[in-house]
OpenMM code with the backbone's topology and positions (N, CA, C; nanometers):
from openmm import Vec3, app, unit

residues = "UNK UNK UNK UNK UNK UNK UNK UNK UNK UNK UNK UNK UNK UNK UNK UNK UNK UNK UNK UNK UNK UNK UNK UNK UNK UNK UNK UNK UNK UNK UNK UNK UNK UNK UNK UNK UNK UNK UNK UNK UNK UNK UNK UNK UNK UNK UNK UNK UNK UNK UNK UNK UNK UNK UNK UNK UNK UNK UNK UNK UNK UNK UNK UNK UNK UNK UNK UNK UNK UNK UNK UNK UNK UNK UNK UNK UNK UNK UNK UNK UNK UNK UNK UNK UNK UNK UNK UNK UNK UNK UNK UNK UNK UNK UNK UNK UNK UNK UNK UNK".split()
positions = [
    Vec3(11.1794, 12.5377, 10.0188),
    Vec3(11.1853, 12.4905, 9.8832),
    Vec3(11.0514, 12.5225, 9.8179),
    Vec3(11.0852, 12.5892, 9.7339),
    Vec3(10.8912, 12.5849, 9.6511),
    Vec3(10.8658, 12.4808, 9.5973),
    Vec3(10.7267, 12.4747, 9.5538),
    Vec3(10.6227, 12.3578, 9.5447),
    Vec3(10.6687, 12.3114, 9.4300),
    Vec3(10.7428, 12.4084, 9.2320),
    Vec3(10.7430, 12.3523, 9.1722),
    Vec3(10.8795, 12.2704, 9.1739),
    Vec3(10.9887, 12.2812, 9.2975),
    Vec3(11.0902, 12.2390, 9.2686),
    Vec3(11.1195, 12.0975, 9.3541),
    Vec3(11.0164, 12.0907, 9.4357),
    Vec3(10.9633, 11.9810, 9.5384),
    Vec3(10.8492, 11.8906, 9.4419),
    Vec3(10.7874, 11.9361, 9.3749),
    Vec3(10.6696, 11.8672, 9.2392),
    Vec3(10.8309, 11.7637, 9.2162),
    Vec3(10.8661, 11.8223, 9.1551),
    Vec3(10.9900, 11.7642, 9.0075),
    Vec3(11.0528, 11.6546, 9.1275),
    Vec3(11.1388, 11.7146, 9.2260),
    Vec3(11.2294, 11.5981, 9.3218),
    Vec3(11.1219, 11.4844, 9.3366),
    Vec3(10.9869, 11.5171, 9.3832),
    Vec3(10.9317, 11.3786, 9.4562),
    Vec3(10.8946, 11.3105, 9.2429),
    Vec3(10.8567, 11.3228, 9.2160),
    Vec3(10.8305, 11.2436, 9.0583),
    Vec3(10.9630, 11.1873, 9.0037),
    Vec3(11.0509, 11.2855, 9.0057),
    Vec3(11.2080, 11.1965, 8.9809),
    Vec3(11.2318, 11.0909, 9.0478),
    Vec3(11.2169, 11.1165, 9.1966),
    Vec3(11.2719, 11.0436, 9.2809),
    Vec3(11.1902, 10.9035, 9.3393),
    Vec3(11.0425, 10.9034, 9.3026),
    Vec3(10.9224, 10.8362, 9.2773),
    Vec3(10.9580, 10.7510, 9.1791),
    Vec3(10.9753, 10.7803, 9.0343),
    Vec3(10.9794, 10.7095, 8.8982),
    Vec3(11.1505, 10.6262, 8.9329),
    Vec3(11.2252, 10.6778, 8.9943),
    Vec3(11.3643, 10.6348, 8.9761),
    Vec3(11.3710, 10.5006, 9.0915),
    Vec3(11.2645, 10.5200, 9.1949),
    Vec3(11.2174, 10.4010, 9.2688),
    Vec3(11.1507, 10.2937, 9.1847),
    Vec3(11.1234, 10.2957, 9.0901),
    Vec3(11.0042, 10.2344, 9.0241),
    Vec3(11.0420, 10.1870, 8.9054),
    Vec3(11.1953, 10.2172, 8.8427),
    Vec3(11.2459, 10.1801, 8.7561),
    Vec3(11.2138, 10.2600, 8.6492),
    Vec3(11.0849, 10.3453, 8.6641),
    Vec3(11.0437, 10.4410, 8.5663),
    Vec3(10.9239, 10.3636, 8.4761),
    Vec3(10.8740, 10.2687, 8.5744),
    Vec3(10.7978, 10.1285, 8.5107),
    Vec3(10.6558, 10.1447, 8.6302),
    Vec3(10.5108, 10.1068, 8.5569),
    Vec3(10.4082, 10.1507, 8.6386),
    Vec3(10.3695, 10.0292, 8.6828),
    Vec3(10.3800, 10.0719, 8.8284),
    Vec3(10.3135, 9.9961, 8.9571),
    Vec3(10.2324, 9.8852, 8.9056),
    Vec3(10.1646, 9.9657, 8.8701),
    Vec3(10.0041, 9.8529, 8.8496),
    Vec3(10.0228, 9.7405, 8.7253),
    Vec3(10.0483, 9.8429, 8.6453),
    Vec3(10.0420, 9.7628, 8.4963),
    Vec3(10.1698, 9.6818, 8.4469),
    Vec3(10.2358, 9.7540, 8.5009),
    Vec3(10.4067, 9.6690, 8.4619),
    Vec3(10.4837, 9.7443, 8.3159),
    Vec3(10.3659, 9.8204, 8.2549),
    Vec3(10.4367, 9.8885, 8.1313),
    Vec3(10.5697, 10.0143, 8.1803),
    Vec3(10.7148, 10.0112, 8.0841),
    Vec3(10.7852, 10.0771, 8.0629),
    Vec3(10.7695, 10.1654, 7.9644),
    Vec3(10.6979, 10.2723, 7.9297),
    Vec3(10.7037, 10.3178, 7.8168),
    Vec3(10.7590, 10.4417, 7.7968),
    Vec3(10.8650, 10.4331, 7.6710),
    Vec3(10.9355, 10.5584, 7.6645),
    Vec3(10.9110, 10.5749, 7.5081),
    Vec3(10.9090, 10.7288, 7.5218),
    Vec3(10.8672, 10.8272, 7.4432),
    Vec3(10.9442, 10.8262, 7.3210),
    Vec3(10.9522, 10.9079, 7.2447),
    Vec3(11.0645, 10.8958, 7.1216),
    Vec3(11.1906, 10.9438, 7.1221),
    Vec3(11.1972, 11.0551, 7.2544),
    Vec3(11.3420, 11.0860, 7.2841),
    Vec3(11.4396, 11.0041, 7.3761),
    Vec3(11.3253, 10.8756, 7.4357),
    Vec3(11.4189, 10.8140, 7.5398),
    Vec3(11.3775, 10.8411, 7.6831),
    Vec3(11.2452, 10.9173, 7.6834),
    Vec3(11.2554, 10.9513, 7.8139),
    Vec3(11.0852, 10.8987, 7.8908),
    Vec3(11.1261, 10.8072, 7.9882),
    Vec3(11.0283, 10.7782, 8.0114),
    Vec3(10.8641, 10.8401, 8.0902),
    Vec3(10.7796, 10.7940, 8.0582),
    Vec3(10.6146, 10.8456, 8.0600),
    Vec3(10.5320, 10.8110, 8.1713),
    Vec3(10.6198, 10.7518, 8.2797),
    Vec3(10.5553, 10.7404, 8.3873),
    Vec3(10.5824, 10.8273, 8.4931),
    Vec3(10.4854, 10.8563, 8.5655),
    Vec3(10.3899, 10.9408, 8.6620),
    Vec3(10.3823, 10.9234, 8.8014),
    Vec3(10.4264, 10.9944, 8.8950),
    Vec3(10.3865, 11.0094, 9.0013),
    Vec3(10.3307, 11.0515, 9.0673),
    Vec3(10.2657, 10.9654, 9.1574),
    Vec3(10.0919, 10.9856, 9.2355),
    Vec3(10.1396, 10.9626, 9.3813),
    Vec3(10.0735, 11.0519, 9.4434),
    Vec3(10.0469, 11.0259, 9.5632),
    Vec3(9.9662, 10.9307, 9.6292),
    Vec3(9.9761, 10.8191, 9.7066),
    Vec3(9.8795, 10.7653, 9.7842),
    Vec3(9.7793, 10.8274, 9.8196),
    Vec3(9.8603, 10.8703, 9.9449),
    Vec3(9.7785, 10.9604, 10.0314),
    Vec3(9.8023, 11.1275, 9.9807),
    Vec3(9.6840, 11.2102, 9.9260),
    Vec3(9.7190, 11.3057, 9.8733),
    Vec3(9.7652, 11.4268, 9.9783),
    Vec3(9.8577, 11.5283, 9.9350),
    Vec3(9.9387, 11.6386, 10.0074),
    Vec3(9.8363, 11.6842, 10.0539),
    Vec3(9.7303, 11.7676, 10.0026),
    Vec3(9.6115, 11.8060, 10.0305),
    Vec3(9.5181, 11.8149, 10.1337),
    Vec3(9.5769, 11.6699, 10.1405),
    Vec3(9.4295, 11.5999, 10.2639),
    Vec3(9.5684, 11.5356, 10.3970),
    Vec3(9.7176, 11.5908, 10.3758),
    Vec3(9.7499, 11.5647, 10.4778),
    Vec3(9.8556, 11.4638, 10.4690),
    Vec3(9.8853, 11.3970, 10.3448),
    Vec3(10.0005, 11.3207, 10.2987),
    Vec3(10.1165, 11.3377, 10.2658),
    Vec3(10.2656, 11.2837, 10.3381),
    Vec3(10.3758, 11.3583, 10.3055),
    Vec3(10.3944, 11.3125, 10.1820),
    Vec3(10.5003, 11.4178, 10.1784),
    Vec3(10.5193, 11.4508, 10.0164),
    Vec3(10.6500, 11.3826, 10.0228),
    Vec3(10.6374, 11.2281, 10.0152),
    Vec3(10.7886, 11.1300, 10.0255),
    Vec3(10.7914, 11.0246, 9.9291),
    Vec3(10.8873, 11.0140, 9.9033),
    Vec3(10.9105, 10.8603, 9.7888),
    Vec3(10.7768, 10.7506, 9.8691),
    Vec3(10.7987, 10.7138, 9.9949),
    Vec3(10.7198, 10.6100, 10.0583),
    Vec3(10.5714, 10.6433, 10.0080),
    Vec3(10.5383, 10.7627, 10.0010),
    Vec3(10.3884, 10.7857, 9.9945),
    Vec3(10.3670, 10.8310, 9.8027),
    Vec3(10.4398, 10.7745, 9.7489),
    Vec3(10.4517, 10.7787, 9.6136),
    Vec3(10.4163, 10.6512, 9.5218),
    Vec3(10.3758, 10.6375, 9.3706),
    Vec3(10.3843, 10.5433, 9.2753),
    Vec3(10.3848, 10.5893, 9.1610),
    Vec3(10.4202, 10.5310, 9.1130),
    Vec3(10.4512, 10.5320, 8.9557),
    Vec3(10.3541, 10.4710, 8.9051),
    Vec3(10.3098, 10.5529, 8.8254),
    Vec3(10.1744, 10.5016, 8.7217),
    Vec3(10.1895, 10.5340, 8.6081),
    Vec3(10.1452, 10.4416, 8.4952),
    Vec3(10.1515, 10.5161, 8.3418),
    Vec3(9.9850, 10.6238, 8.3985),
    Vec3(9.9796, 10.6849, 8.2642),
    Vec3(9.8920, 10.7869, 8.2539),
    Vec3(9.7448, 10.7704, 8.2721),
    Vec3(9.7364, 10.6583, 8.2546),
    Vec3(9.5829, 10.6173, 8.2411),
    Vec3(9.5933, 10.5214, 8.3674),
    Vec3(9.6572, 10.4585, 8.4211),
    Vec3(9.6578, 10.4237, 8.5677),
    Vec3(9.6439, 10.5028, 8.7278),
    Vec3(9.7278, 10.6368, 8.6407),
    Vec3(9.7027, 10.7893, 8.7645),
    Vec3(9.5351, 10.8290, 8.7019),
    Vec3(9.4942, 10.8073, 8.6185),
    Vec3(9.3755, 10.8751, 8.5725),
    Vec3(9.2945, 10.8024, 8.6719),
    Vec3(9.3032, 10.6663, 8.6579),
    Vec3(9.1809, 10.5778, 8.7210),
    Vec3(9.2457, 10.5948, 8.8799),
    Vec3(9.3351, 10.6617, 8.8817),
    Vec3(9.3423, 10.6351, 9.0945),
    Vec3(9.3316, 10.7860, 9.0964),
    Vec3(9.3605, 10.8749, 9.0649),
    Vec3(9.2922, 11.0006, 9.1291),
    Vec3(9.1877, 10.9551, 9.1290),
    Vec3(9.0877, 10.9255, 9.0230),
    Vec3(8.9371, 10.9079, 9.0463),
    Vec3(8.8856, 10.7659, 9.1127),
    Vec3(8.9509, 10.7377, 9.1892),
    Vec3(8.8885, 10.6214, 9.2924),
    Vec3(8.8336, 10.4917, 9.2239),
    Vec3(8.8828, 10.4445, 9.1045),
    Vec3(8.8615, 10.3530, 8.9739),
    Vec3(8.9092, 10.2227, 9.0159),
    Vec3(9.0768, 10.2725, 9.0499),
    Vec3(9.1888, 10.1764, 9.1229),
    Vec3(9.2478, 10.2132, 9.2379),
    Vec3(9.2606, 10.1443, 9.3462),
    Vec3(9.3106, 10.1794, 9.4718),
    Vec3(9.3422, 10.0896, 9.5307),
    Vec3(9.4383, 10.1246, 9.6825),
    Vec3(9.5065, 9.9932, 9.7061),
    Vec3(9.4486, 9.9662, 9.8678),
    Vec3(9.4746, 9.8298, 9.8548),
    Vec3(9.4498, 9.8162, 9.9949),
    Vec3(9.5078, 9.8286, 10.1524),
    Vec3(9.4840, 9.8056, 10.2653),
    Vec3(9.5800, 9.8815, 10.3261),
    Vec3(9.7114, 9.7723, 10.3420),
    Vec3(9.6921, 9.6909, 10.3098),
    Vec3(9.8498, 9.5748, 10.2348),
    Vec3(9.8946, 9.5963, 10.1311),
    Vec3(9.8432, 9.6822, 10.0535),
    Vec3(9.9234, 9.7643, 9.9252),
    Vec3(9.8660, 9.6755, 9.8259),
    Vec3(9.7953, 9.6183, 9.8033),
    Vec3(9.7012, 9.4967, 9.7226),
    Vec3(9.6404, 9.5864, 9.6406),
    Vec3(9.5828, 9.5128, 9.4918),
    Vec3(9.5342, 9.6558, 9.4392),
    Vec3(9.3725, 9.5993, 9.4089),
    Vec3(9.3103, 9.7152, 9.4360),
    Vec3(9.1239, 9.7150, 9.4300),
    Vec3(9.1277, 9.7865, 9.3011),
    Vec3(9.0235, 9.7352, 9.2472),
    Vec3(8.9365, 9.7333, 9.0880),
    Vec3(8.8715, 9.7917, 9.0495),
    Vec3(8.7487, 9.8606, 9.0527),
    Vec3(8.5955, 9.8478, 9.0512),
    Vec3(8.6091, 9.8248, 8.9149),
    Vec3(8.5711, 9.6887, 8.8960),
    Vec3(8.5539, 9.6283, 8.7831),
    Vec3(8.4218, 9.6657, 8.6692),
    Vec3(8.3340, 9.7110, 8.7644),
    Vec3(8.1781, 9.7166, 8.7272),
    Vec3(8.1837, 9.8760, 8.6905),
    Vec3(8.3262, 9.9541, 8.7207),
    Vec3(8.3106, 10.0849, 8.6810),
    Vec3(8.4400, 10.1359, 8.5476),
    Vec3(8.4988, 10.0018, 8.5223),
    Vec3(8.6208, 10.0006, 8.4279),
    Vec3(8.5454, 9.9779, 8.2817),
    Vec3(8.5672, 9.9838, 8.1706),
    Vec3(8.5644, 9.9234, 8.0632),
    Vec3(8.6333, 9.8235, 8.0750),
    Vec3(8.5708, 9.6947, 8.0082),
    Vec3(8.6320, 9.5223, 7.9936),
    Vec3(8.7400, 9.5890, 7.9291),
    Vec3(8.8147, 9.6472, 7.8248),
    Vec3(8.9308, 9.6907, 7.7670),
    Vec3(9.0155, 9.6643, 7.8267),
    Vec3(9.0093, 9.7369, 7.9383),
    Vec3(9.1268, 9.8054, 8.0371),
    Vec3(9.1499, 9.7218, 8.1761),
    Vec3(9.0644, 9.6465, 8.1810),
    Vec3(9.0557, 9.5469, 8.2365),
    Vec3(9.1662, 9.4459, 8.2855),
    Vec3(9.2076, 9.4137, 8.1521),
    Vec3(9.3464, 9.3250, 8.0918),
    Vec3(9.4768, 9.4199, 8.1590),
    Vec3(9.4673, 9.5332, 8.1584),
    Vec3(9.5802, 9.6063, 8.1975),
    Vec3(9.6307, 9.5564, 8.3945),
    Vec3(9.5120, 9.5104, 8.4172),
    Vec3(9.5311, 9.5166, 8.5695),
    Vec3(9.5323, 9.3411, 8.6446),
    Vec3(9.6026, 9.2832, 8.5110),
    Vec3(9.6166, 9.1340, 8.5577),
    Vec3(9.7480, 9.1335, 8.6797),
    Vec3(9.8643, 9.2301, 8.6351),
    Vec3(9.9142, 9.2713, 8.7293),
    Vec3(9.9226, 9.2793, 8.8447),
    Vec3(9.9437, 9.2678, 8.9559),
    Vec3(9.9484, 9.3062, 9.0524),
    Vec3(10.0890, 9.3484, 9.1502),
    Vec3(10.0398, 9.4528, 9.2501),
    Vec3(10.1320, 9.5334, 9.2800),
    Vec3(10.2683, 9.4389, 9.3724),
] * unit.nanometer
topology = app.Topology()
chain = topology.addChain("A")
for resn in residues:
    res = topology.addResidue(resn, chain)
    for name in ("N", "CA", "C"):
        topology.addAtom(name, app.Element.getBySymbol(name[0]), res)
């Protein structure tokens, strides 16, 4: 199977676990055609050795995958979610009353 047709299955099949609603934050947000804006991330990235499976998947709005590629937000190994509070803007802060 190539990579871009394996990309699309694991994000469909990621977001359709997830209600199409982000992990962290709890927002549903859909676009103006109806179609929803959440994102799938790898835990553990393909890269470094992570399967490429619903289990090793989440749904994040956009700015939630922003802050976990970059090590902002991350989870614990109970799936609990870590902060760095001291590296967030107070803003965004509020977004992560949530928990997973």
């Amino acid at each position: 199977m190539n990579r871009k047709v394996r990309e699309a299955n694991f994000r469909r099949h990621v977001c359709e676990a997830y209600d199409n609603t982000c992990a962290v934050t709890g927002l549903r947000i859909l676009n103006g055609g109806g179609k929803a804006e959440v994102q799938a991330a790898h835990i553990w990235s393909v890269a470094n050795g992570g399967p490429d499976v619903v289990q090793n998947g989440l749904a994040l709005s956009a700015t939630a995958h922003w802050l976990f590629d970059r090590h902002l937000i991350s989870l614990t190994d109970d799936y609990g979610l870590l902060v760095s509070h001291n590296r967030i803007p107070s803003e965004l802060q509020a977004l992560f009353q949530k928990q997973l």
